[in-house]
N, C-alpha and C positions, 0 to 999 in steps of 0.2 A: 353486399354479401347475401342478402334477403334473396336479391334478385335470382342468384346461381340456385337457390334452391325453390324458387315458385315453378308453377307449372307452365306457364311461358317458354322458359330457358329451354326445359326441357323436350317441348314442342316445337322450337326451333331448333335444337339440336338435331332432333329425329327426321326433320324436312330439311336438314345439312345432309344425312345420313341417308335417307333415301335419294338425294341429288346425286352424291359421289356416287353410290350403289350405282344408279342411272349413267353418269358416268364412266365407271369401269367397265360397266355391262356394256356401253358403246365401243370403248377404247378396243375393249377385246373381239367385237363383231370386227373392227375396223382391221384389226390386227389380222385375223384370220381371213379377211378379203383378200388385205394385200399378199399375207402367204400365197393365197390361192392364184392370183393372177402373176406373183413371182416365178411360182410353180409352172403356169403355162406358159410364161416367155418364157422362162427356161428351156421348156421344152420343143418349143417352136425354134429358140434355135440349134439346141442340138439334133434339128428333124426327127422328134419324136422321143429323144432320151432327152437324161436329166442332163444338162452341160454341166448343171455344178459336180454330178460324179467324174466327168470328162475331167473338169479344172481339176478336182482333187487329183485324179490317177497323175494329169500332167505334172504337178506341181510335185508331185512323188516320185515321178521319173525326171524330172529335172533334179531334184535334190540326190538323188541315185548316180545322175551322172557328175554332179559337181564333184560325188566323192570319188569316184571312179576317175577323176578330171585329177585329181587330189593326190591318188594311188599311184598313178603313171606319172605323173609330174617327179614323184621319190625318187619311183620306176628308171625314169631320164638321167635325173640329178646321177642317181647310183651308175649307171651303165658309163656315162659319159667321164667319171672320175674315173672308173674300172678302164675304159679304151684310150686315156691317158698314158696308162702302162702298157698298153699293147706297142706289138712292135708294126710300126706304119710307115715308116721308110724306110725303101729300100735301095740299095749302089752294089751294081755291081761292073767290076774290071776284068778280062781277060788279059794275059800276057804272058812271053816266055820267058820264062824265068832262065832257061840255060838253053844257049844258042845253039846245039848241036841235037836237042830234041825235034824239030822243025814245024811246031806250031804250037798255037794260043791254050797249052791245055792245062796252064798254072792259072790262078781266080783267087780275087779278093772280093769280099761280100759284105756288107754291110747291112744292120738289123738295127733302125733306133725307132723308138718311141717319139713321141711328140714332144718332150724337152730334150730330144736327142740324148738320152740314156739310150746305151746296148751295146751290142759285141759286132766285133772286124775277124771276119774269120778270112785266112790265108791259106790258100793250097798251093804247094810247088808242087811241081811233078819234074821229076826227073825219070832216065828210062830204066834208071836202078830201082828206085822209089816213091815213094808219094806221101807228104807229108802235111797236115792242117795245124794250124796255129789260130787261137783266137784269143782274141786281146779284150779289154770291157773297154767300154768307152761310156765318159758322164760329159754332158753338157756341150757334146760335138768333139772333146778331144781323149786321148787316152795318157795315162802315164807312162806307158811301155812306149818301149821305139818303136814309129811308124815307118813302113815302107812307103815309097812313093806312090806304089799300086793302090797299098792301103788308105791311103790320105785322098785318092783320088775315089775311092768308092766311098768314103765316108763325104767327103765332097757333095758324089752322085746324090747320097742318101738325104743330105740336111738343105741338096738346095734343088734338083730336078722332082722331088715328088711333093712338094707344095701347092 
């Protein structure tokens, strides 16, 4: 205990204290070198700019696009569920419906979507009138009675535009 407080201790303390001091004072010349020569390889390869501003900007436009990658990916997901209900195939029939008219000018048409939900629409013509009927149709068939015209455009529609 004597020891910690003679003038010895204290003399060695202080030559501890000025080594680290020595020390530090190195460590931070050494520190600021290598700044300095980081600084110019830096710059030697971005031919005269700092490339670490280069990495930063990239590395901000890469993060810019992942989210923008991110926005349109919804963007897809939403559209593709939405063109699920649109109507994507199509059938259509010409035929006469009454033989004294003398050509193809009755049509049956077909509108389904891609689980074949949609509507069979029918036109007679006759030379008195002209009549359209549509019918709904789920899952390729309808509940209403099919005509054969009809059956053959919905036909067209669920199996020529695949």
């Amino acid at each position: 205990m004597n020891f910690l407080h003679s003038d010895l201790f204290l003399i060695i303390l202080f030559i501890l204290n000025i080594i680290l001091l020595i020390g530090a004072i190195i460590s931070n010349i050494r520190i600021k070198n290598i700044h300095k020569k980081d600084k110019v390889f830096m710059e030697k390869l971005g031919d005269g700019k700092n490339i670490k501003e280069d990495l930063e900007k990239y590395i901000n436009r890469v993060a810019n696009t992942e989210e923008e990658i991110r926005k349109l990916s919804l963007y897809y997901k939403d559209l593709n569920q939405k063109t699920e209900k649109c109507m994507q195939k199509l059938g259509i029939v010409r035929y006469n419906a009454y033989k004294d008219t003398g050509s193809d000018l009755s049509f049956a048409v077909c509108l389904l979507d891609e689980k074949n939900n949609g509507v069979v629409f029918n036109g007679i013509y006759s030379r008195d009138m002209s009549n359209i009927y549509a019918k709904p149709i789920q899952n390729g068939v309808s509940k209403y009675k099919i005509t054969p015209e009809e059956q053959e455009a919905i036909n067209r529609a669920m199996h020529e535009n695949n």
